[in-house]
C-alpha positions as CSV (number, residue, x, y, z in Angstrom):
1,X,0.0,0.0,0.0
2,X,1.3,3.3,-0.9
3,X,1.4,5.8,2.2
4,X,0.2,8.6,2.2
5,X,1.3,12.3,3.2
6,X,-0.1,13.4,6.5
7,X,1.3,16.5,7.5
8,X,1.8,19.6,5.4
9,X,2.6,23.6,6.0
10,X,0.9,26.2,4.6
11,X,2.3,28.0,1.6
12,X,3.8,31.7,2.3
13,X,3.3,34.0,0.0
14,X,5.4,37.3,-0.4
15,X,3.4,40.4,-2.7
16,X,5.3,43.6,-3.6
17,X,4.5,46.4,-5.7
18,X,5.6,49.7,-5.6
19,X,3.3,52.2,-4.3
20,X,0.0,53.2,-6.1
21,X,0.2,49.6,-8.1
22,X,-3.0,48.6,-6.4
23,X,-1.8,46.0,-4.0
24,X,-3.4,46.7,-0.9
25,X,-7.0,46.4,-2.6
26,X,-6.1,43.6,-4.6
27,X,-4.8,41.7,-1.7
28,X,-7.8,42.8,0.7
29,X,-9.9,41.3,-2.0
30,X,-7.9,38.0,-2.6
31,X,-8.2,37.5,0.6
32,X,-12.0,37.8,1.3
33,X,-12.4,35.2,-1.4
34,X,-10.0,32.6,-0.6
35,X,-10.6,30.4,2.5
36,X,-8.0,29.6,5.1
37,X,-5.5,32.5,3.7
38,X,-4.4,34.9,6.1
39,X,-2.7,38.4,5.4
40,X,0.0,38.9,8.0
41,X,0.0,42.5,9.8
42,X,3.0,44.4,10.3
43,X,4.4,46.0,12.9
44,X,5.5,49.5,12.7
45,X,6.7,52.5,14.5
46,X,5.2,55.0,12.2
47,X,2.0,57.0,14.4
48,X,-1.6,55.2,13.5
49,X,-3.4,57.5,11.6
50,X,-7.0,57.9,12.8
51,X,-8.9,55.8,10.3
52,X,-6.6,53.0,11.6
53,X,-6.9,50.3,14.3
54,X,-3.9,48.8,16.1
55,X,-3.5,45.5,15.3
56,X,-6.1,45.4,12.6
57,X,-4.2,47.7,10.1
58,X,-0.8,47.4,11.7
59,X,0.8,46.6,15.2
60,X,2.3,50.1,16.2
61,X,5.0,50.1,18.9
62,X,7.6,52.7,20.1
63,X,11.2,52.7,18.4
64,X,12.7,51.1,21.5
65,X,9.9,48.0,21.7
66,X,10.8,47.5,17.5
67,X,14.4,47.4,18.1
68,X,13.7,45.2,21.3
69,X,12.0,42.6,19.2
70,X,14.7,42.7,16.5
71,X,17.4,41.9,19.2
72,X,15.2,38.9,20.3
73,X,15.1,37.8,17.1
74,X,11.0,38.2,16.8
75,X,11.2,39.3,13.2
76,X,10.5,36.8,9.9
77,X,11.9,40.1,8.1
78,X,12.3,43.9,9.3
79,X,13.1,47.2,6.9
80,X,13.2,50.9,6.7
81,X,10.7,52.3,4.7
82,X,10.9,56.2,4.3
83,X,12.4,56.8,7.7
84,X,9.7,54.4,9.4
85,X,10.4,50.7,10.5
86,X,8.1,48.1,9.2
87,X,8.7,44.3,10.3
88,X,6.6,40.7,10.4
89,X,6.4,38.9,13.7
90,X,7.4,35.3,13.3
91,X,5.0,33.2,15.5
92,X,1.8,35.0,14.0
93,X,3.1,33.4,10.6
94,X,4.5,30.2,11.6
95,X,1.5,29.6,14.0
96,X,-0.8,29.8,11.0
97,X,1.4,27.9,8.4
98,X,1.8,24.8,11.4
99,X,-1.9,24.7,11.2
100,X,-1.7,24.3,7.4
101,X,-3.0,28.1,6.4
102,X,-1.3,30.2,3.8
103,X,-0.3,33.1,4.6
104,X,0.6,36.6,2.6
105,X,3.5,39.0,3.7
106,X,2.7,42.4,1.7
107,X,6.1,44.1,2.1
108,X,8.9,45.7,-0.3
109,X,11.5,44.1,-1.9
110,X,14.5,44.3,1.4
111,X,12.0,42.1,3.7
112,X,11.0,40.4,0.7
113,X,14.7,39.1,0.4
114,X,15.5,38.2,3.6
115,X,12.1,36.0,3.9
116,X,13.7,33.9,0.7
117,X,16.9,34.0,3.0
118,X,14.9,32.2,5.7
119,X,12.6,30.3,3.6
120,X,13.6,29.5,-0.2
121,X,10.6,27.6,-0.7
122,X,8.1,31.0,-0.2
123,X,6.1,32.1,-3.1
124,X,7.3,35.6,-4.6
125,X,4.5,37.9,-6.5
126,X,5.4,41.2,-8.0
127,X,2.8,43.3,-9.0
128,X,3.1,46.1,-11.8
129,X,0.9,49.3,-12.9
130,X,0.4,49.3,-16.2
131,X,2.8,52.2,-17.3
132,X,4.0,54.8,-15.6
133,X,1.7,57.4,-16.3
134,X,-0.8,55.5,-14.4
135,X,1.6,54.8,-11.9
136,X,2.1,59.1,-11.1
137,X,-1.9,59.2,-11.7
138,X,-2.3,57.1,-8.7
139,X,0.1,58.7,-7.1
140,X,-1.1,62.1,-7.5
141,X,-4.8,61.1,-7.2
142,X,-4.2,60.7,-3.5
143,X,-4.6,64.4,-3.0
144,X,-3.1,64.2,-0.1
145,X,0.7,64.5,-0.3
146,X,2.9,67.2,-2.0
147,X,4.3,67.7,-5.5
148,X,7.9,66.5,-3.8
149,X,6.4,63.8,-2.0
150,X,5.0,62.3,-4.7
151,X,8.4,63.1,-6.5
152,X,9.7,60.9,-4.1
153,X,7.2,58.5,-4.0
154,X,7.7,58.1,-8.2
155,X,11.4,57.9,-7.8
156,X,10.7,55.2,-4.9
157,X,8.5,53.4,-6.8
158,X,10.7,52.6,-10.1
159,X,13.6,51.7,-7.3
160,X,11.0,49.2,-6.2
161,X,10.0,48.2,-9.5
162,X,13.5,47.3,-10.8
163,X,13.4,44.4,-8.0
164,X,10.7,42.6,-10.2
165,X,12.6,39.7,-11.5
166,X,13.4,38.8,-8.1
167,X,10.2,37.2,-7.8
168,X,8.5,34.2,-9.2
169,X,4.9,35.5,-10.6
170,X,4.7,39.2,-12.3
171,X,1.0,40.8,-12.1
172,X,0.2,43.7,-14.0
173,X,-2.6,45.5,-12.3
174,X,-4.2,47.0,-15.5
175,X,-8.1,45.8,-14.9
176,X,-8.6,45.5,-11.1
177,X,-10.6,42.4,-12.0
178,X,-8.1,41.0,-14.4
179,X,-5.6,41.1,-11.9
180,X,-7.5,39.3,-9.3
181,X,-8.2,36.6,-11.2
182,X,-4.1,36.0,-12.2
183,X,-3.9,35.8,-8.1
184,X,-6.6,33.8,-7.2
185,X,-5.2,31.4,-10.4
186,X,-1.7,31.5,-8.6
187,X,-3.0,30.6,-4.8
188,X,-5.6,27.6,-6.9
189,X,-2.6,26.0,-8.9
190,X,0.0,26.2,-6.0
191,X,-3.0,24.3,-3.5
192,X,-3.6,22.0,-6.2
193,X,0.3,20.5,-5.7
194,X,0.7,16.5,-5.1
195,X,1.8,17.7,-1.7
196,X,-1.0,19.6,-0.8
197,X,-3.7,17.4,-2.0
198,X,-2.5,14.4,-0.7
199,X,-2.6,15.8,2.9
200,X,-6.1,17.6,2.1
201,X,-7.4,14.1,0.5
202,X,-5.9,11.5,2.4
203,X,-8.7,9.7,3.4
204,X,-10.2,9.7,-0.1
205,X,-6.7,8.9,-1.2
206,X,-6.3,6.0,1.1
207,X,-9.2,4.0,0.5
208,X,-8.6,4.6,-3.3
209,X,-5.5,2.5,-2.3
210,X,-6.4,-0.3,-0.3
């Protein structure tokens, strides 16, 4: 008889884009139609703006309790991000992948890296604006930053966007709905793997076996 697998992680999954690609929306909706995958929340040291909820949006903490946690090693991955740390607790992900959930790390490229450092086997998905004229519209449609913060923001963003073939899927985020669809398709044909289904389906599989 051929044994079967009984004990599988959940997939990690690791989104960048640079800012105004549309990744926060597409993820928020990816997420509210695919059971059992979890969007990991940050913490940061930037202040909580007042349509935000601690823990919900992100976890804020003081610049001494971030660089607390980084000496005790807390972080999966940590970064700057325009003079503001940003970093992913490890036990919220790894509690969540031990229980077989997948889970999704929105961060830039730097934490990006040093997740792949700590676990080569995580998924990688870049997403893209469709040129970069949409890309400043975006930007600019915010109406609530500067002409030289959104400068900054542009010259960020093709920084960020030159870290693209560091990743294993590319998204352009033309049509909202287009989009979507090319993640949920990524998240369906990575759960449909041997490994996953034989965990998922081992009863089925086992008395298909007997």
């Amino acid at each position: 008889m051929v044994e079967v697998e009984k004990t599988a992680g959940g997939d990690l999954y690791v989104i960048s884009a640079p800012s105004g690609a549309g990744k926060t929306s597409l993820v928020a909706a990816l997420q509210s139609s695919q059971p059992g995958l979890h969007v990991s929340v940050s913490h940061t040291t930037r202040p909580r703006r007042s349509n935000e909820s601690d823990g919900v949006d992100y976890h804020f903490v003081s610049e001494e309790d971030f660089v607390a946690m980084i000496d005790a090693d807390a972080f999966l991955e940590h970064a700057r991000v325009f003079d503001r740390r940003y970093g992913t607790a490890r036990d919220s992900v790894e509690k969540f992948r031990a229980a077989g959930e997948d889970v999704i790390l929105e961060i830039d490229w730097q934490g990006a890296a040093q997740v792949r450092q700590r676990h080569p086997g995580c998924v990688g998905i870049f997403i893209l604006p469709p040129s970069r004229e949409s890309l400043a519209e975006r930007l600019a449609g915010r109406a609530q930053d500067s002409d030289e913060v959104i400068a900054r923001r542009m010259r960020d963003a093709v920084a960020e966007m030159s870290h693209f073939s560091e990743f294993d899927y590319l998204v352009i985020n033309d049509a909202f709905e287009a989009a979507l669809a090319d993640l949920r398709s990524i998240i369906r044909c990575r759960r449909l793997r041997r490994q996953r289904q034989s965990v998922v389906h081992r009863e089925l599989i086992g008395s298909l076996l007997v």
